[in-house]
Every structure is written in C-alpha cells, then in structure tokens.
BABA-91951 format. One record per residue (C-alpha): x, y, z; residue in three letters. Coordinates in steps of 0.001 Angstrom, whole numbers, plus 524288, in hexadecimal, padded with zeros to 5 digits. Each point is the difference from the previous one (the first is absolute). Example, Ala and Ser with C-alpha at 12.3 -4.5 7.8 and 13.67 -1.06 7.14 Angstrom:
<pts>
8300C7EE6C81E78Ala
8055A80D707FD6CSer
</pts>
This chain:
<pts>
800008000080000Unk
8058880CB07FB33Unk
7FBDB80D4280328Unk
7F811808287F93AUnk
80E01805837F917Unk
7FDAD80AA17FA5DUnk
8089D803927F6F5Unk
8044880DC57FAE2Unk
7F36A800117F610Unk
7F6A97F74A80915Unk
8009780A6C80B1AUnk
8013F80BA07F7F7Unk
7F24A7FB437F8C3Unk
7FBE37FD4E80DAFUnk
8021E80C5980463Unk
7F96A8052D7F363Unk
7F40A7F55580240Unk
7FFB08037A80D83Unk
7FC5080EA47FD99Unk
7F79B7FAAF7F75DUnk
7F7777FA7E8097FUnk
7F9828081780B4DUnk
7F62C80C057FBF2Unk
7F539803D77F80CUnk
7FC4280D7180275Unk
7F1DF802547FF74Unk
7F7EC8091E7F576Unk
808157FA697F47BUnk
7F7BC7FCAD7F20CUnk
8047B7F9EB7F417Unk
7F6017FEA67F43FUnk
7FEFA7F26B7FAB1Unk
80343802C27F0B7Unk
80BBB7FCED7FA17Unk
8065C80CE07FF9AUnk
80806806E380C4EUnk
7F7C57FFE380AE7Unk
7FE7C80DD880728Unk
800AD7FE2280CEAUnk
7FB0480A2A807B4Unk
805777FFC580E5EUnk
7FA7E8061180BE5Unk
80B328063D8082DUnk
7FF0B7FE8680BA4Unk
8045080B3780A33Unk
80E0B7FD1980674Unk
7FCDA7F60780CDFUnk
8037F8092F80C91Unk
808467F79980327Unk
808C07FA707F4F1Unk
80D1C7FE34805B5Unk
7FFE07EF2F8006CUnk
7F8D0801037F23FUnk
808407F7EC7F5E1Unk
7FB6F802B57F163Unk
802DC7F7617F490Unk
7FE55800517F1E9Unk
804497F5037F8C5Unk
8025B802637F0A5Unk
800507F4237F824Unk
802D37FBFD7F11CUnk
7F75B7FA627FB68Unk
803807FD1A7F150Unk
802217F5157FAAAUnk
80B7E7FBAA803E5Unk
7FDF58014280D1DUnk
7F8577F54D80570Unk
80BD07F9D6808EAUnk
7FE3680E258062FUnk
7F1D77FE1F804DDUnk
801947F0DC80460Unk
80BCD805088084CUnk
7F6F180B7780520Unk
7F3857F40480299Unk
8083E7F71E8068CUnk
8075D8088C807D3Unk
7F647809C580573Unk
7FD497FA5F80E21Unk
80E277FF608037AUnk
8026080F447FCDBUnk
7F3358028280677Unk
8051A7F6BB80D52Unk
80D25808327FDC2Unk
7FA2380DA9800F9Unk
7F6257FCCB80B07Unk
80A858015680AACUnk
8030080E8D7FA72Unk
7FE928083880D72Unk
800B180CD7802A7Unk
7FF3B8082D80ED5Unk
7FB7D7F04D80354Unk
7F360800E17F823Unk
7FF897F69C7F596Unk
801938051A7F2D8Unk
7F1BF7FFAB7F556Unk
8033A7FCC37F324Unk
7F883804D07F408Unk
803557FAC07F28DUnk
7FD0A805777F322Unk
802077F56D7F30AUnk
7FF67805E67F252Unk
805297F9E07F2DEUnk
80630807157F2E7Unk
805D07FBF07F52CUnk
7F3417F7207FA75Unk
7FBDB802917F1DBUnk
7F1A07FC0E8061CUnk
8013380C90807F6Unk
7FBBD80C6C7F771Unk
80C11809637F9ECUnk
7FACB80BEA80119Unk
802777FB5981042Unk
80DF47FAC77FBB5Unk
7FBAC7F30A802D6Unk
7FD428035C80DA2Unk
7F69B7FB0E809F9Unk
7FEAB801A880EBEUnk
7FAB47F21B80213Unk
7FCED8029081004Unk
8028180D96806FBUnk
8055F8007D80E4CUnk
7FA057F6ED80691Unk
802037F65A80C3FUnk
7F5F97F5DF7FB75Unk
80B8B7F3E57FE82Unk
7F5B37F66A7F6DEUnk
7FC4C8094F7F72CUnk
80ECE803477FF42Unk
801C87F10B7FD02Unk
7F4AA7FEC57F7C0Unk
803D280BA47F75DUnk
80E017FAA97FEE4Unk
7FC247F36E7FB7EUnk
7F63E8036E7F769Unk
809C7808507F744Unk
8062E7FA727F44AUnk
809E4804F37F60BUnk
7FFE6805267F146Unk
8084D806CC7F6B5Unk
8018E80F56800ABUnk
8074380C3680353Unk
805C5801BB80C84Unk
800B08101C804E2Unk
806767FEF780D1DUnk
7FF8180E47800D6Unk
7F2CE802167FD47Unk
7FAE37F47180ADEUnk
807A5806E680B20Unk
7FAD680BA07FD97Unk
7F2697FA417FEEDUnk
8028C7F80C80DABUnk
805B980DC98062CUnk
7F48F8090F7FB50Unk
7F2C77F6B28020BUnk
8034A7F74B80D4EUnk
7FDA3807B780D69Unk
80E3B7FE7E80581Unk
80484804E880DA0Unk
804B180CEF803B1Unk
80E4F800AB7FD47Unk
801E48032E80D80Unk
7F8B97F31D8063BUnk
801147F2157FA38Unk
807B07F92A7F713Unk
7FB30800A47F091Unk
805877F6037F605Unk
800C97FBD47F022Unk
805767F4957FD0CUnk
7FE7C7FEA97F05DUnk
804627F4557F944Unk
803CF7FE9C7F134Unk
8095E7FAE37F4BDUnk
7FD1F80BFF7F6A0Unk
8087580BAB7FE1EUnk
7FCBA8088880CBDUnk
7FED980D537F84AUnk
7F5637FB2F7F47CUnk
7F2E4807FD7FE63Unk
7FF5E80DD47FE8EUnk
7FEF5801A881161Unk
80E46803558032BUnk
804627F69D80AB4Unk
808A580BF5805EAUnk
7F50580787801F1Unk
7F5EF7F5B9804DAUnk
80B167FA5A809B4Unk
802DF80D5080569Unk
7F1A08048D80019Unk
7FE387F27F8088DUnk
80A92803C78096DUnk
7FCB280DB2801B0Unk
7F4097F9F18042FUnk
805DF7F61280AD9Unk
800077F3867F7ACUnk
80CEB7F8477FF4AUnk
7FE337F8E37F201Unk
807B37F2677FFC3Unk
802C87FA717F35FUnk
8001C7F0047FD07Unk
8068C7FD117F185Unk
7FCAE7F5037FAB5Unk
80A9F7F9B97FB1CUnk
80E79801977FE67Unk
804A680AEA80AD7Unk
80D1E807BD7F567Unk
7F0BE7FFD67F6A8Unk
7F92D805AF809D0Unk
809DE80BA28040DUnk
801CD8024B7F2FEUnk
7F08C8034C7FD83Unk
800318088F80AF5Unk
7F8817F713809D6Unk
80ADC8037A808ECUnk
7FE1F80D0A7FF6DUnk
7F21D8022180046Unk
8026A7F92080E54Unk
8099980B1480265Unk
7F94280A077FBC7Unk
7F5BA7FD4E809E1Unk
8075B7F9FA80C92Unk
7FD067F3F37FC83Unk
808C07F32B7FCD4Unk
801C27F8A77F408Unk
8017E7F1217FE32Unk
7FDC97F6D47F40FUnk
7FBD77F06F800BDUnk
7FC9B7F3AD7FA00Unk
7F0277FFE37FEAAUnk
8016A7F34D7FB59Unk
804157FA6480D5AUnk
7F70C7F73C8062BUnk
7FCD7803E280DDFUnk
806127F26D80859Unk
7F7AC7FCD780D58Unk
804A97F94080B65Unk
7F58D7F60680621Unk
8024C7FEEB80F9DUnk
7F97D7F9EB80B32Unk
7F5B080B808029FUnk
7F9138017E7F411Unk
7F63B7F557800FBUnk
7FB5E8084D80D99Unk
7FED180B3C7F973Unk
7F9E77FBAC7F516Unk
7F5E37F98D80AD2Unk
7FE1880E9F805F4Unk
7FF78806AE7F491Unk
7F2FB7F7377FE15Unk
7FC17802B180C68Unk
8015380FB27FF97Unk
7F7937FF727F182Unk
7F48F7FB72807BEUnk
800FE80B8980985Unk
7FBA98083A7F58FUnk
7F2A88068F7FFC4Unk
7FDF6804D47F3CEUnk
7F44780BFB7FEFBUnk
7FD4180B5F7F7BBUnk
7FD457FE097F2DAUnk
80B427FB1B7FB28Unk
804857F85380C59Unk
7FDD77F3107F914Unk
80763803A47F3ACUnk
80B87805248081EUnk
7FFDB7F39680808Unk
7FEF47F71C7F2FCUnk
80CF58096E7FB63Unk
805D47FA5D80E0AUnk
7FFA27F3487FABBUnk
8049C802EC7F439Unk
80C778066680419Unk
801687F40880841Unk
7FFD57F7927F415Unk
8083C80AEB7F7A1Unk
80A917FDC080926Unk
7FF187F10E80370Unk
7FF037FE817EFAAUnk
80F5B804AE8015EUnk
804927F6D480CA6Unk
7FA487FBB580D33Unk
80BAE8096E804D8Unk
7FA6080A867F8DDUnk
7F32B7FE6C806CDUnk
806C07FE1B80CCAUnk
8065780D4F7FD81Unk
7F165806D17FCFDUnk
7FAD87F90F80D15Unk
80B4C8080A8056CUnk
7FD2480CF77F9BAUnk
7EFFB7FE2A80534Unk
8038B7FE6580F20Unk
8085180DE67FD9DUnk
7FBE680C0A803EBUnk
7FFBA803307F141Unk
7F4AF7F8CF7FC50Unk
7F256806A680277Unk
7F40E7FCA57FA2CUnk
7F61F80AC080631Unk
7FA61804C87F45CUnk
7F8AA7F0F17FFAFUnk
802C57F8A780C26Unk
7F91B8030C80C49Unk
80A8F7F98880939Unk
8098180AD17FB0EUnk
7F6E280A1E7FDFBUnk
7FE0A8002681005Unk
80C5480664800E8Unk
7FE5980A6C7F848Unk
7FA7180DD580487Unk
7F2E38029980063Unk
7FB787F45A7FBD0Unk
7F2C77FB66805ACUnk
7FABB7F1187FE34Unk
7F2D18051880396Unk
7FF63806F27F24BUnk
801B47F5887F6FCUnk
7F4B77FC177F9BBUnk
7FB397F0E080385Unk
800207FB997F155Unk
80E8A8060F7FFC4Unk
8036C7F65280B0DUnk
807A67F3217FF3CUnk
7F3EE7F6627FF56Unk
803977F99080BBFUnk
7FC1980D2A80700Unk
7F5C3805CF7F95FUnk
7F7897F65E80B8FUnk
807248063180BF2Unk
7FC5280A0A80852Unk
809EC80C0C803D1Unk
804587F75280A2BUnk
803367F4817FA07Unk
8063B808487F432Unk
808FD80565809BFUnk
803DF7F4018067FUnk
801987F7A07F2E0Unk
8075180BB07FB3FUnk
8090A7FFE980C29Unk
800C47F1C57FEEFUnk
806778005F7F217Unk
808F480B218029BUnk
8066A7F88580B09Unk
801217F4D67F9DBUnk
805F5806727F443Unk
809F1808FB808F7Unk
804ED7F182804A7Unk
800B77F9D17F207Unk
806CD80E147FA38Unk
8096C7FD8A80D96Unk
8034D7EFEB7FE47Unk
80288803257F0FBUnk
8090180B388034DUnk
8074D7F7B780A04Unk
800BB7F45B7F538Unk
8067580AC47F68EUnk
80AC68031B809F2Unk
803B27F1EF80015Unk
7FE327FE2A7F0BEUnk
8080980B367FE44Unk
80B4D7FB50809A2Unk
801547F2997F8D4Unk
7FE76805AF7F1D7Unk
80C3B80828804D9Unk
806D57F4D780765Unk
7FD6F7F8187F2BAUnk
80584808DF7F5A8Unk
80B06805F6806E6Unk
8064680CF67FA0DUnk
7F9E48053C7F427Unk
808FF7FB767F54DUnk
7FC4E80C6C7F731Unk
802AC80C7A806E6Unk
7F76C809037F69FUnk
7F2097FBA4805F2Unk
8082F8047780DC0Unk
8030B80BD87FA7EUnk
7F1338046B7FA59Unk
7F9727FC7280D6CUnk
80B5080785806CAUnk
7FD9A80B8C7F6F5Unk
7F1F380093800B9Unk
801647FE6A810A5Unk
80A2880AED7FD35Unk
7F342809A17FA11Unk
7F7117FAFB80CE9Unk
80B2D803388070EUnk
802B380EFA7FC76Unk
7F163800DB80299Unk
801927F90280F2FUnk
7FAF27F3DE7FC7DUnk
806327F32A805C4Unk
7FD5D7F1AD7FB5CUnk
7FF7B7F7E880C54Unk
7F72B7F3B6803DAUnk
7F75D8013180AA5Unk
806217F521807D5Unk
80DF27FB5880158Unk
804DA7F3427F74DUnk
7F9E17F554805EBUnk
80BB67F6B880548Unk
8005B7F18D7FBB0Unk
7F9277FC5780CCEUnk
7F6238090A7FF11Unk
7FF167FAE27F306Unk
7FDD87F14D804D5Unk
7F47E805288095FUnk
7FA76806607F40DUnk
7FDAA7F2677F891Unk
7F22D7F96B801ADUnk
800487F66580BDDUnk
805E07F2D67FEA4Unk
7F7B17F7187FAA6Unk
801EC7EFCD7FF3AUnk
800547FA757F2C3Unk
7F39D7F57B7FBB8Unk
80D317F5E1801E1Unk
7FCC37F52980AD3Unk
80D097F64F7FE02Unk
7F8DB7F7AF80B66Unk
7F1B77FFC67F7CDUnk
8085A7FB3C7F406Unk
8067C7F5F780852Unk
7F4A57F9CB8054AUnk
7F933800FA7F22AUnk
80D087F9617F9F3Unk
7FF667F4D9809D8Unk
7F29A7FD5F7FCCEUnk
8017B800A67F11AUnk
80B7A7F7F1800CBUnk
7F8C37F509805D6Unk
7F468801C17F622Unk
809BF800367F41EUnk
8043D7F45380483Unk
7F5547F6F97FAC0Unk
7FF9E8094A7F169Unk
80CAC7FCDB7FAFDUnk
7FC3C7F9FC7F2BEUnk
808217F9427F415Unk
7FE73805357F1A2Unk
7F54E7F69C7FBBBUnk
7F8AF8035380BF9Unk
8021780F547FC4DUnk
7FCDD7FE877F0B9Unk
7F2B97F90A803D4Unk
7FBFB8086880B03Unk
8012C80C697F60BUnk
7F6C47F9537F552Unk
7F57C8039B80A0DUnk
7F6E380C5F7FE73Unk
800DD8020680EE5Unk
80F2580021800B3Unk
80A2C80AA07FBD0Unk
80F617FFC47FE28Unk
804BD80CC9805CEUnk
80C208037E7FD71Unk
807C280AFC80A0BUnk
80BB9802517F825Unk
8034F80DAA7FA67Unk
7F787804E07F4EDUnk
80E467FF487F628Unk
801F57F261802EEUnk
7F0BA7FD677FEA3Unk
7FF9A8043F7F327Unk
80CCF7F82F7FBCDUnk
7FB467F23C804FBUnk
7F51A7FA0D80839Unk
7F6877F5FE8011CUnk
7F7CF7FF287F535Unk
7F1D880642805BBUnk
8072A8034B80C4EUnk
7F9CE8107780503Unk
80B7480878804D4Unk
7FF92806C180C79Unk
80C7180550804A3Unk
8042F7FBDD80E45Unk
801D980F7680500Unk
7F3AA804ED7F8F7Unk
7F7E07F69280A84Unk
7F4F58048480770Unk
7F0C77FD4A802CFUnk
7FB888083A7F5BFUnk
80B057FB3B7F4E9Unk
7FD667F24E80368Unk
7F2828000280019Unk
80131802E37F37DUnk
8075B7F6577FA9DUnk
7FB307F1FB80727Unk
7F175800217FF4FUnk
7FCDD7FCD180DF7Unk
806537F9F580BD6Unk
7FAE77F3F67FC40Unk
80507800E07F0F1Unk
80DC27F40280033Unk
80B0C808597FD26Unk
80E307F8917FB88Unk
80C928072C800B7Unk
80DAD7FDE77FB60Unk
80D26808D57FEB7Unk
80C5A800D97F9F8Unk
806267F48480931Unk
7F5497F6807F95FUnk
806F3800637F4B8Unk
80E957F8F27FDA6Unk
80D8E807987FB58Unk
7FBAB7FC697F36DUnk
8050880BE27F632Unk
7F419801E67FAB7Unk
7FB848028580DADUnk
80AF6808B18041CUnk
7FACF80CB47FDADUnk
7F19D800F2802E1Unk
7FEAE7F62B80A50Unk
80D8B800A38076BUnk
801887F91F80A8BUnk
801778055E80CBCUnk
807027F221803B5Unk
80E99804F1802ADUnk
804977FA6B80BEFUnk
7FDAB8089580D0CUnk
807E87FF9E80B50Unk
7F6927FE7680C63Unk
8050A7FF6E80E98Unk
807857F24F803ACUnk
7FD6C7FAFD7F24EUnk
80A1D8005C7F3B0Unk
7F9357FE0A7F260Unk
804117F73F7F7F4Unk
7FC7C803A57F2AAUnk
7F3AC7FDEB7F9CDUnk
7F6407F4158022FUnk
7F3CC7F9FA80706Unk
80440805FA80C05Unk
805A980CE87FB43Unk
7FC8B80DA18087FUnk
7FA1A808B77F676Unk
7F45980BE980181Unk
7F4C07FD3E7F74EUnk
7F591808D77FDADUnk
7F6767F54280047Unk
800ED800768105BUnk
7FC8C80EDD8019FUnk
7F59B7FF897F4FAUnk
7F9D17F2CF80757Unk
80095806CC80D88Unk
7FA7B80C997FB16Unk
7F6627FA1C7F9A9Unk
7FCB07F72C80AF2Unk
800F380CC680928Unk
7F638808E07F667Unk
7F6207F18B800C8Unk
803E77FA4D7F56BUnk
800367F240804B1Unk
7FD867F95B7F443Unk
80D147FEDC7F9C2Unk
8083A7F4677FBE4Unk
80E288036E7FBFAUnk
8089E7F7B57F64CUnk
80C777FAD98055DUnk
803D77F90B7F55EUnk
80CFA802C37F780Unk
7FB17803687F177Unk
80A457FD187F525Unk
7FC84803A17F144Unk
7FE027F2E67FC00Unk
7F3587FD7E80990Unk
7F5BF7FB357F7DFUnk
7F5B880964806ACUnk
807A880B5080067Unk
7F8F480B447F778Unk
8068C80DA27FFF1Unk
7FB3080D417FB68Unk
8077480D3A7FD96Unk
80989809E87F768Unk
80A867F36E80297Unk
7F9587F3BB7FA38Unk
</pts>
C-alpha cells in the first residue's frame, strides 16, 4: 500500500481541483441555449466580518486537449478540500468559498472569448463536485487574459484589507492570446487583492517561455507546470472500511425540506458515487471533507439549518417538511430534530478521529515525498494564507501508535472453532470408514439419476481432465449456499475423487498431480512411495466438510486409476 503520492502534476491539479470544489454564490443565471450564457450575479455586500474568509476561483481549460486536466481536478478534489479545512486564523476556523469557471471551449460563444463562469462563489461542496464532473472538453481558443479579468471584475471578492483572495488558472496555450492583455488583467487582479497562480500544462522551459511565469509574477502569485496525464495513486489502509460505514451513517442524518431539499439530497448521493466511481479512497477522502467544518448544507437540510441565525423551525411549512415529520407536533419536531443533530455531531467526531489515524499511516506508508515540486506548491500557497495570518494546523495532536490501537473496532473472535472441527473430523472419520469404494463400485454408483461425481479440484485443472459427467465445485468456494447448489439435496449420493486417485502415469502428470511425495511426520521416516506412503489428499478435507455441512451421503474412491482401466472415461482440453 502506497500513499496517495502525489507527484509534482498530481498535487498541483489537486490543488487546482481542490479550489475547484467549495462555493456557489447565490443569484447567478445562465440561459440554456447554446451561445455564452450571461450570467447575471447578485453581489453581495462585504460580510462585517471577513478577515478568516478564503476566496477561490479556479480557471480551467477546457479545450480539447485537456481532459487529463479535469479527471486530475474530479479525483482529487476532497483531498485539497481536507487540506484547506485546517486553514486557521485568530483560532477561528477558516470558510472557504469556491468559484469554478471554464475557457477555452469552442461550445462556449466568441463574442465571450470562449468564456463561462460555470458556478460563482459559493460554499455549497456538491454542487462544486457536480459542476466539475459534469464538464467536458472541446476544441477552441484559449484568452487567459480575458478569463482573469472576467473572474476579477464579476465574483464578490474580499476587501484587500481582510481575507485571502486567489486565481489559480490552468492551461497549455500561449498565456498572452485574445485581444485582453494578460499585463493588464494580472495587475488589475492584484490591485484588487487577488494573488493569481498559474498551472502550465506541460513542459515547465514551454511554459516560461509563454509567459505563464510571468503572469504569476505580475500578480504575486507562483508559477508551476505538470503532467495532467498523471493518474492520481491512492493508498488503501486499515480505516477506510469505518469510514466508509459512517459516512453511511451521517447521509441518513439528513433532513431534506424546502423545495428543492430532495433534489439537493439526491445530488448528495450523487457526489458520493462521483467520487467512489474514481476509488473507495477517493470516497473515503469526501467522507472526510463532510464531517469538516467546510461542509454546510443549510440552504436544504434542516439539521444544519438550526445553526444558522434567525432561523425558526416553527415557519416551515408542513408539506416542506421531511415526511417523517410532517405527523409531529412542535414538540416532537424539536426533540427528533435534537435527536439527529447529536447523533450527527458524534458521527462528524468518530470520522474526524478515523482521519487522524488514516492520515498518520498514509504518511508512515509513503515516507518522504519523492518529488519535491507538489512540496513546494502547498508551501507556496500556505505561504499566501500566511501573509494574511492564517495557520494550517489539525485540531488535535498526531494520534500515537497506541492511541492508534485503541482507535481500531474491538477485538472480535474469528467463526474458527479448531475443537468443533476436531470433534466433526473424528466423527467423519469413523463414517468414511464404511464408504471407501473400488472403481467398479464408483462407475456403477454414477449411472444412477440420484448420484453425482463432484469434483473439488481447481477450475484449470477441471477443465483439463475429469471424470466424464463429474460437476466441479472448487474445495475453497464451499459453503451452504454454493453447495446447495450443486448436490440436489442431502439425501442426493455424491462420489468424490482427487489428483492422488490417479497413478504417475505422464498423461496424468499435469492435471491430476499427485499430492503423493513422501512427508516427513514425527517418529516416522518415509520411505518412498507405496500402499503405506504419508501423503495429503484433498479427498479427506472435501469428505469431512462435506460430512460437517450434512452431507452424509458420500462414498469416496480409494482405488489407484491407471490409463489402461477398462472403465476409466475422461473429459477435458487434454484428452
């Protein structure tokens, strides 16, 4: 198991995806026809207090060569988001708004230069996802100039004095095309408080060259360049089946009303899926970004909505309830309401603690990063938070490996019982005892209706040789339900064999070898193969199981089979 290593162009894109995924601001429109869709925002008037506010716009190409771009931006989203969640500032926890747009797509109109602002600020994280994974590519022009300025002039950013405003715009075009000058729409963006960061696209001598590097500069920002063909690597560990659990759990806490709160619930899911659809990891890392402090749902769920000012439960309508509430009085509204948020505060609080540990072993697992570059655009973009008194810290110290241990589920035995197995083996033993049959005896029990020949061999050595008629179940696959569907009833004669009924014949060596080389056992010396020779057989475990699962009508052959027995009849790829 390997870390999620990111390498230079994994984290960059990350950090790209990442602002990608966290706002929609509301009051935005976009018409439905084919051409550039005017989107008419509502500013909204500067927050009194902005000075933890973090503001992202994330610029993507989206032409058509682009598309290893957006997968990098889907699959690495919830990491970025997890990543800027512990921003702090004056000990308050930083919010997070995210704007997405996409330029550069001959499906966009040009008399917009191919631009679009696909989601305004915004903290709403699934419609962030949805968005992102509902964009595709196609061929066009991309105006890098012309989309800053578009970003700088229609998104409600904060003061220059309070918060921290960023761009990051990626691309593999020529940074000055269009008829926008990049100088001016750069400096116009950092006269304004916003630190554009550039992301190139390709080789990073290319990218300096088409003045990615200094439309960073020009605006405080830094540059960097990256594979987008990279494919984002996950590390499994030992927590993610838990927090996959939770994440289940917290879903059903949600009370969806208004509306819309179905629809918004339904996009939950989704984004669940979205993410799962790349790795289990990747869903692990969303489960993550939902017990943050980043991700609020108030605008549909009523669990969230509670904490929000001025809201009153008494106002909703009853047919804008959750249906399991529309029956309950005020009381019982307020208790079942209660009852939810508690029990989400402790699933939000056991996935957090999870995520510690997660995070300690993915670290512990991959060692030092072995590509310095993905180091060096996190450390820049703490470096912005920084000059703005931000800090990235988790809320509680790295869990130790003991607190680790007390962190794991509760020990729980095994369905093993050595002693059950003993006692059944003691019993089968003396019942096999009396069903040890010759060749003859075998050949005419299998011309019955009633009986079977089941053979518990591997499925490759199946198909090479068997029986002729014999039904293939293999040893490991048994249990009541696999079984059950192979021998008709308990009643039904079943007649087994393996590889050790069959001699060293060469035309036996391959598909029925025999397991009949000679075994060293305490106070006893082999000597070589014969009547008495100490060999495992697969006949005895598939007779005891057998016998153990009820099976109690079952005669084994213990004869040796050479090729010239008169009854023997073979079937398979070898014959």
């Amino acid at each position: 198991m390997k870390t999620i290593r990111r390498y230079q162009n994994l984290f960059i894109c990350s950090t790209l995806l990442f602002f990608a995924n966290s706002c929609i601001e509301p009051g935005y429109s976009r018409s439905s026809d084919d051409s550039f869709m005017k989107h008419t925002v509502v500013q909204t008037p500067p927050q009194a207090n902005q000075g933890n506010n973090i503001k992202l716009a994330l610029l993507l190409d989206t032409s058509s060569s682009m598309d290893g771009l957006i997968e990098q931006a889907k699959s690495q989203l919830w990491e970025i988001v997890n990543t800027l969640a512990l921003a702090k500032k004056a000990g308050n926890y930083a919010e997070l708004e995210i704007a997405l747009y996409q330029y550069g797509n001959s499906g966009l109109s040009s008399r917009a230069d191919y631009i679009q602002m696909v989601l305004p600020l915004t903290n709403d994280l699934d419609e962030i996802s949805n968005q992102l994974f509902n964009l595709t590519t196609n061929g066009g022009d991309e105006y890098c100039g012309a989309v800053i300025s578009a970003a700088t002039k229609e998104l409600t950013w904060n003061e220059i004095s309070s918060g921290l405003n960023l761009i990051f715009i990626a691309g593999n075009e020529g940074f000055d095309q269009g008829s926008t000058n990049y100088r001016t729409a750069t400096n116009n963006a950092a006269e304004n408080g916003i630190i554009v960061n550039t992301i190139f696209c390709g080789n990073e001598a290319e990218g300096k060259r088409t003045h990615w590097n200094d439309g960073a500069n020009l605006a405080g920002g830094i540059y960097a360049s990256l594979d987008m063909n990279t494919k984002t690597i996950y590390t499994t560990t030992p927590y993610d089946q838990q927090i996959t659990d939770l994440n289940t759990q917290l879903n059903d806490t949600y009370l969806a009303y208004g509306k819309k709160g179905e629809s918004r619930r339904s996009n939950q899911i989704a984004q669940d899926n979205n993410s799962k659809s790349y790795s289990s990891s990747n869903l692990v890392n969303r489960a993550v970004s939902k017990s943050s402090h980043l991700y609020n749902n108030s605008q549909w769920d009523l669990v969230d909505a509670t904490n929000e000012k001025g809201f009153e439960l008494n106002k909703i309508a009853t047919t804008d309830l959750p249906e399991e509430m529309q029956g309950m009085n005020d009381l019982e509204k307020e208790e079942y309401l209660n009852a939810m948020t508690e029990k989400r505060t402790e699933l939000k609080r056991k996935i957090a603690d999870l995520a510690q540990l997660r995070s300690a072993y993915i670290e512990k697992q991959s060692g030092a990063s072995e590509n310095g570059l993905n180091n060096v655009l996190l450390t820049a973009i703490r470096k912005q938070a920084t000059d703005k008194g931000f800090k990235f810290e988790n809320n509680d110290n790295r869990m130790d490996e003991a607190a680790a241990e007390i962190a794991l589920p509760p020990f729980q035995k095994a369905f093993v019982n050595f002693d059950f197995f003993e006692e059944t083996m003691k019993a089968a033993k003396g019942h096999r005892s009396t069903r040890l049959i010759d060749f003859k005896t075998f050949t005419d029990y299998s011309k019955d209706i009633e009986t079977i020949i089941l053979d518990t061999r591997s499925k490759e050595m199946y198909d090479r040789m068997h029986i002729k008629g014999a039904l293939h179940l293999n040893f490991s696959d048994f249990n009541q339900a696999s079984l059950a569907k192979v021998i008709p009833s308990k009643n039904t004669r079943v007649l087994i064999y393996c590889n050790n009924n069959f001699s060293l014949e060469p035309m036996f060596n391959v598909a029925f070898r025999s397991k009949a080389a000679p075994i060293k056992v305490p106070n006893q010396i082999s000597q070589g193969l014969g009547e008495n020779t100490n060999s495992l057989a697969l006949n005895i475990p598939t007779y005891i199981n057998l016998y153990g699962y009820g099976y109690e009508n079952v005669f084994e052959l213990s004869e040796m089979i050479y090729t010239t027995h008169p009854l023997l009849e073979l079937e398979g790829s070898d014959i």
